[in-house]
Legacy VTK file of the C-alpha trace (Angstrom):
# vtk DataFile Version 3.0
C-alpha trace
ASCII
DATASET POLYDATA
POINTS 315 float
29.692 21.525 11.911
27.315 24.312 12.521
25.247 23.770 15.657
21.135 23.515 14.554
18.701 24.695 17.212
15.700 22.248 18.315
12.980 23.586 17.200
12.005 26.725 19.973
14.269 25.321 22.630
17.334 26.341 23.945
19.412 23.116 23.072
21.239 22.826 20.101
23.137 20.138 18.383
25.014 19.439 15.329
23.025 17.725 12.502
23.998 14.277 13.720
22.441 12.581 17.030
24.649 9.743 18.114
22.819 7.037 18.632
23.084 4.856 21.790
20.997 1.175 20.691
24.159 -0.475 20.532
25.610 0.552 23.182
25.324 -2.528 25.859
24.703 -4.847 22.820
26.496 -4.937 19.963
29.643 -2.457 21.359
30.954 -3.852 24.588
31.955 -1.342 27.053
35.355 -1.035 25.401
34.114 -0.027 22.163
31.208 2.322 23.900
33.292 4.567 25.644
35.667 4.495 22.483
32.926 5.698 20.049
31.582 8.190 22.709
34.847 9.979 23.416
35.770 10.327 19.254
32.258 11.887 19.017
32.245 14.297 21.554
36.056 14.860 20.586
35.295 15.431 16.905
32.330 18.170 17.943
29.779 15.675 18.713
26.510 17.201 20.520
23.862 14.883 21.507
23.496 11.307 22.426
20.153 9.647 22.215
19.163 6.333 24.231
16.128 4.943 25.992
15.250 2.511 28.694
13.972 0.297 26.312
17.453 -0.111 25.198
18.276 -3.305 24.543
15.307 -5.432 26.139
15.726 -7.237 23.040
18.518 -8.974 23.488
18.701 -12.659 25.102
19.747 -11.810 28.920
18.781 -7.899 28.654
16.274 -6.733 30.625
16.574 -2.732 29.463
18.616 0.138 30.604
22.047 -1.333 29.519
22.709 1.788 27.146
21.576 4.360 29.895
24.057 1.881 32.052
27.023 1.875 29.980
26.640 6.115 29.135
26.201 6.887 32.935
29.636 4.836 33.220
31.292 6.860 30.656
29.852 10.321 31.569
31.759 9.567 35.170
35.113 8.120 33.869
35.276 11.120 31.037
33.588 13.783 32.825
32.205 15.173 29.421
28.665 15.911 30.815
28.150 19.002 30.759
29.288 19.067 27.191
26.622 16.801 25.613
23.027 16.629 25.265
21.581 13.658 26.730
18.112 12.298 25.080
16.011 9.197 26.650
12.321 7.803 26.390
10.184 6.187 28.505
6.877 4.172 27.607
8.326 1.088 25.728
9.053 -0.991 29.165
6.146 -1.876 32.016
8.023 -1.669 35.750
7.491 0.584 38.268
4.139 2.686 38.194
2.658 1.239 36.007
2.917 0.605 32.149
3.150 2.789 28.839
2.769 6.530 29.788
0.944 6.145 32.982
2.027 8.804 34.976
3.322 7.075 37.922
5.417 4.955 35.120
6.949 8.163 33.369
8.069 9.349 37.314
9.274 6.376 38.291
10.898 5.617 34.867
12.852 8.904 34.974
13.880 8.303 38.380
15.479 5.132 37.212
17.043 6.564 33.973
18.564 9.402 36.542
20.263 6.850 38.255
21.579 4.816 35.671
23.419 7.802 33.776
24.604 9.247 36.626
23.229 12.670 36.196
21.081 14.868 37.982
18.609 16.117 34.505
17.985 14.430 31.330
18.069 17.032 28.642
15.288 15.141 26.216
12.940 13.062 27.148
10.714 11.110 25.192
6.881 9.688 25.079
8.661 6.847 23.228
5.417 5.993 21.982
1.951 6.930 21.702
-0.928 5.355 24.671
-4.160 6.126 23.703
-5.271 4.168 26.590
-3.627 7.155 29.175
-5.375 10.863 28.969
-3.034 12.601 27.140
-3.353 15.650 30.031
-2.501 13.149 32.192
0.372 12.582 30.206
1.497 15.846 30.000
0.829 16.704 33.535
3.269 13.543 34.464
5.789 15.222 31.958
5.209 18.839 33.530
5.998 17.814 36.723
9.436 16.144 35.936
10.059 19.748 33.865
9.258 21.614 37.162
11.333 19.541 39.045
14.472 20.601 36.977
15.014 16.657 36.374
13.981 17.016 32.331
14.823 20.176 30.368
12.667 19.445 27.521
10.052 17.091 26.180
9.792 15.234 22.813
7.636 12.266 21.290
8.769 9.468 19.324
6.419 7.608 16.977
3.773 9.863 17.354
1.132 9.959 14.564
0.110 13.805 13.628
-3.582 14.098 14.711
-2.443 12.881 18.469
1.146 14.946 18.713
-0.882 18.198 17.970
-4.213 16.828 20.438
-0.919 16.477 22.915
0.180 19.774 21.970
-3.569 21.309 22.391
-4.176 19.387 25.928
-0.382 20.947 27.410
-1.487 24.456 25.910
-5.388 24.698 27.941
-3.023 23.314 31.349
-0.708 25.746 30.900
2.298 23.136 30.750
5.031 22.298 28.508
4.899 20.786 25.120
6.375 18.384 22.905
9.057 20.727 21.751
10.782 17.980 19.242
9.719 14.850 16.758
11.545 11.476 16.228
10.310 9.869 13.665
11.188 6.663 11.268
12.223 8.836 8.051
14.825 7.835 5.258
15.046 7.492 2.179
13.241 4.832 1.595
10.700 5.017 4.409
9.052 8.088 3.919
5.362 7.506 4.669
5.596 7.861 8.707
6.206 11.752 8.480
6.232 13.011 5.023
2.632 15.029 5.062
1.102 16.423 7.454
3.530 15.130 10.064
6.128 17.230 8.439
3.912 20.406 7.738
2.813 20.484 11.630
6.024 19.990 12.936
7.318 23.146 10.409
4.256 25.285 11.592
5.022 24.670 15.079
8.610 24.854 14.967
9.179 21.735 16.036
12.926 19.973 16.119
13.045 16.423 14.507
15.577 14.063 15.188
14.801 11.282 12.678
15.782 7.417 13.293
16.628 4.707 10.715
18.551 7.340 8.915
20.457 4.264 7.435
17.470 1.951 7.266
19.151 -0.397 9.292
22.095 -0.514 6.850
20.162 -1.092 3.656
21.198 2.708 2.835
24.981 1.865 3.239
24.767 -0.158 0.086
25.322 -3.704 2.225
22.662 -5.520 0.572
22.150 -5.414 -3.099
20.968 -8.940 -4.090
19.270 -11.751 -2.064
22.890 -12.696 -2.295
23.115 -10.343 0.550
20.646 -10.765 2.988
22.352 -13.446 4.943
25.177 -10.722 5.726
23.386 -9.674 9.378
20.746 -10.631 11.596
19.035 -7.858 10.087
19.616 -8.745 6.494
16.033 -11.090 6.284
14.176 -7.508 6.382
16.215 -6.107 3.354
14.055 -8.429 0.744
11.063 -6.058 0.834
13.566 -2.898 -0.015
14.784 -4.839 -2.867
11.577 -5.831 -4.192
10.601 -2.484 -3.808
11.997 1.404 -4.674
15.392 0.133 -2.704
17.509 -1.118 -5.706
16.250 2.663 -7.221
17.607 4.709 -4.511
20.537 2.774 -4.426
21.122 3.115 -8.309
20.403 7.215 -7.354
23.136 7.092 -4.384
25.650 5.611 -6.559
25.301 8.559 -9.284
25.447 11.009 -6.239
28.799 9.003 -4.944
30.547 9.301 -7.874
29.743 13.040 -7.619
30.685 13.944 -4.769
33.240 11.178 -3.196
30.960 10.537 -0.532
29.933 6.883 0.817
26.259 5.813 0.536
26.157 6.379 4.752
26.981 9.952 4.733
24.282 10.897 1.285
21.699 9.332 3.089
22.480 11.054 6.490
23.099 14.634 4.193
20.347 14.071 2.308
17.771 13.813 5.262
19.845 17.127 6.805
18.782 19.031 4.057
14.793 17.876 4.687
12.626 20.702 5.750
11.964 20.612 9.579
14.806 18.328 10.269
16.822 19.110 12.784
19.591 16.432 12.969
19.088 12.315 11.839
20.256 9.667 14.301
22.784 6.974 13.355
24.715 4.579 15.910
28.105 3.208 15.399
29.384 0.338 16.835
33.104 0.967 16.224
35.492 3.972 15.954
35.450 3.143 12.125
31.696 3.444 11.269
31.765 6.188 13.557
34.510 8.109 11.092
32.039 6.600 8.201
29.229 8.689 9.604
30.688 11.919 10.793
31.910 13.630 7.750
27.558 13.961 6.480
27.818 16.398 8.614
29.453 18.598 6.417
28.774 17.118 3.102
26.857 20.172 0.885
24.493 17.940 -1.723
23.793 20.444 -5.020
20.070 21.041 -5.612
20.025 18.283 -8.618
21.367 15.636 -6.264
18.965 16.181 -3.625
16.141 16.248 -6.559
17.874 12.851 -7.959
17.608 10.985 -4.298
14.232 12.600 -3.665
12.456 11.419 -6.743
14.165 7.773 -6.554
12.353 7.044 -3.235
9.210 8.918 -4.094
LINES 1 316
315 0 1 2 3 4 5 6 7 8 9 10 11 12 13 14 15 16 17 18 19 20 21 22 23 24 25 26 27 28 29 30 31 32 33 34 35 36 37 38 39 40 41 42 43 44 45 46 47 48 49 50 51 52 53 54 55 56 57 58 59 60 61 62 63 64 65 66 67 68 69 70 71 72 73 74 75 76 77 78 79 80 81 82 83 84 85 86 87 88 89 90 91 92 93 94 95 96 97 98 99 100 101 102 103 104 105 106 107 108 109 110 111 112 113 114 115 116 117 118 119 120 121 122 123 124 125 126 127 128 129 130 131 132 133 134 135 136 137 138 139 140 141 142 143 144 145 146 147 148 149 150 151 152 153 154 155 156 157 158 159 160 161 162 163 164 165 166 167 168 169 170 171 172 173 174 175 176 177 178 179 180 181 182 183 184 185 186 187 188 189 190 191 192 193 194 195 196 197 198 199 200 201 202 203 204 205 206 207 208 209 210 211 212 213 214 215 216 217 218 219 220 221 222 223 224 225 226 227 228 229 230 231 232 233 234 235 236 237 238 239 240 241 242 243 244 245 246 247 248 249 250 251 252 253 254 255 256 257 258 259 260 261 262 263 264 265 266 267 268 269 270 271 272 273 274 275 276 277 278 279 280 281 282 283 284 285 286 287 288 289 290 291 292 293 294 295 296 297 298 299 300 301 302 303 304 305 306 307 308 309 310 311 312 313 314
């Protein structure tokens, strides 16, 4: 597993983010620090969470990942060999809400605490707020940088005409930039940063860690008939896919698994490794098993002919 830099920065990772969603939810704290330790173990670089994560859940309030990491980074001690990556902007609280600046101190300050640690190596504008100067923004941002409690800056659902305006405003202050992407981007959503998302982000060397590598499990070949949907909580927004270009891709995957051996997980997760300007997908695993699903895509080399097969399927 060949480390990949992000974009001009000086962190690097290998092309798989682990991602931390579940963590807090759906993995207890058993099953956390189980899937953490085989990652990092196995050559695993980067962990990605937010304090957003998981609001959504009945009883949650937000920061239960950031929680449950912060407990594993003291019981293992593996800090200082993994990249940590969090956002702020989802959640109102303290200072304010969005990407108000007093929010994005005060919501770093809380992050800090909860995962134990005295810098968080990526942090994320988890969203766009048009509502906030975006100098203001990156002042806010700058400010954390100087402080040596953020290394780097990203943005996360970030359309293309306001990541490079963000870019633009950082560059006349003289501060720092939004050095890396995360998009929505797989293989069947490929609208939110195929274009001129993509082309900027190549142009300006910018790292892109891509979510809903997996679709939310569409892309592991779960559902393939309405039949299927009532598998998860997610499976009600899997009709759409299969109405759509999903039961295409899927037909595409299953030529490229007989290929190669490989589960539908890892060519999905290879195939968006081998996308210009992407740095390294993220995919969460709640369980040592998925985990073991996920890691060999990592390695998995898909021929020119396969990558034109999956590409043209979801086009």
């Amino acid at each position: 597993m060949t480390p990949r830099r992000l974009g001009s920065t000086d962190l690097e990772t290998i092309p798989l983010v682990l991602g931390g969603n579940v963590f807090g939810w759906t993995a207890d704290r058993t099953a956390s620090f189980a899937v953490l330790d085989a990652f990092v173990d196995a050559g695993g670089t980067m962990i990605d969470t937010a304090d957003a994560y998981s609001a959504w859940a009945p009883g949650h309030v937000g920061g239960e990942s950031e929680t449950v990491i912060g407990d594993w980074l003291r019981a293992s001690g593996k800090r200082d060999r993994i990249l940590i990556a969090t956002k702020v902007g989802m959640l109102s609280g303290e200072g304010g809400e969005k990407l108000a600046p007093a929010r994005i101190v005060a919501a770093c300050e809380a992050s800090l605490k909860r995962l134990g640690t005295d810098r968080i190596d990526l942090y994320f504008a988890h969203r766009d707020d048009e509502a906030t100067p975006q100098a203001a923004v990156m002042e806010a941002f700058g400010k954390l940088v100087d402080a040596g409690k953020v290394r780097v800056i990203g943005a996360s659902n970030f359309q293309a005409a306001r990541l490079k305006s963000a870019n633009e405003a950082a560059a006349e202050a003289g501060l720092p930039r939004y050095h890396v992407l995360e998009p929505e981007y797989n293989l069947v959503s490929r609208h939110r940063f195929e274009g001129e998302l993509q082309d900027y982000c190549i142009e300006h060397n910018i790292g892109v860690t891509p979510y809903y590598g997996l679709a939310s499990g569409f892309l592991t070949g779960k559902y393939r008939t309405r039949d299927d949907l009532g598998k998860s909580v997610r499976g009600g927004r899997m009709g759409d896919l299969l109405d759509g270009k999903g039961a295409t891709v899927l037909a595409a995957m299953d030529t490229v698994a007989t290929e190669t051996g490989a589960n539908l997980a890892q060519i999905a997760l290879a195939w968006l490794m081998a996308q210009p300007g992407v740095t390294a997908p993220i995919a969460s695993a709640r369980n040592l098993a998925q985990l073991n699903e996920l890691l060999p895509a990592t390695t998995l080399a898909l021929s020119a002919d396969q990558l034109a097969l999956l590409t043209n399927a979801g086009a």
